[in-house]
Structure formats: C-alpha cells, structure tokens
C-alpha positions as CSV (number, residue, x, y, z in Angstrom):
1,X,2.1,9.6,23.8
2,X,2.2,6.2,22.3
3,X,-0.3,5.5,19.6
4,X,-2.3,2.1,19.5
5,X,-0.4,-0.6,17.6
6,X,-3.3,-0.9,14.6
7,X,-2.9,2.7,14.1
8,X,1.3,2.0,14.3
9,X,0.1,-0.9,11.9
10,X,-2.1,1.0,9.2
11,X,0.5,3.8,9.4
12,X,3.1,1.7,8.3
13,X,1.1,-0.7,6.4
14,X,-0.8,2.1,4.1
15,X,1.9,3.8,2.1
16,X,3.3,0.4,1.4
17,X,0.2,-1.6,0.4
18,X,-0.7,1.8,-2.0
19,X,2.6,1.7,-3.4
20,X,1.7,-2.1,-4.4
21,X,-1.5,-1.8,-5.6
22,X,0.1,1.2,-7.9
23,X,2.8,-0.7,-8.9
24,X,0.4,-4.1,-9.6
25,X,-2.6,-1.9,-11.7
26,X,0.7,-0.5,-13.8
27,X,1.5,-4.3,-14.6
28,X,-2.0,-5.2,-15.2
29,X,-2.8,-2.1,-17.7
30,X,0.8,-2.9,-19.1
31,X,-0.1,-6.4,-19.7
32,X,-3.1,-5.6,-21.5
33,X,-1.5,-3.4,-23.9
C-alpha cells in the first residue's frame, strides 16, 4: 500500500520541523537569560 505523498511529506517533515522549533524556543529562552 503506498501512502499519499503529503502524508509521506508530513511524516517526514513533522519530527524534523518539532525538532527545530525545540531546538529554536531553547535558543530563544537561552538568549533571554
């Protein structure tokens, strides 16, 4: 069964843009410090 490509997309896309957003708040709060 071959999934869609947006859900190959947000499957791919997700972990990665989370992992930024993490990574980007941590430099923000760190900044503010």
């Amino acid at each position: 069964m071959v999934k869609p490509l947006h859900v190959k997309f947000l499957m791919i896309f997700l972990p990665i843009f989370t992992f930024v957003s993490m990574g980007f708040s941590h430099a923000v709060a760190d900044m503010f410090m």
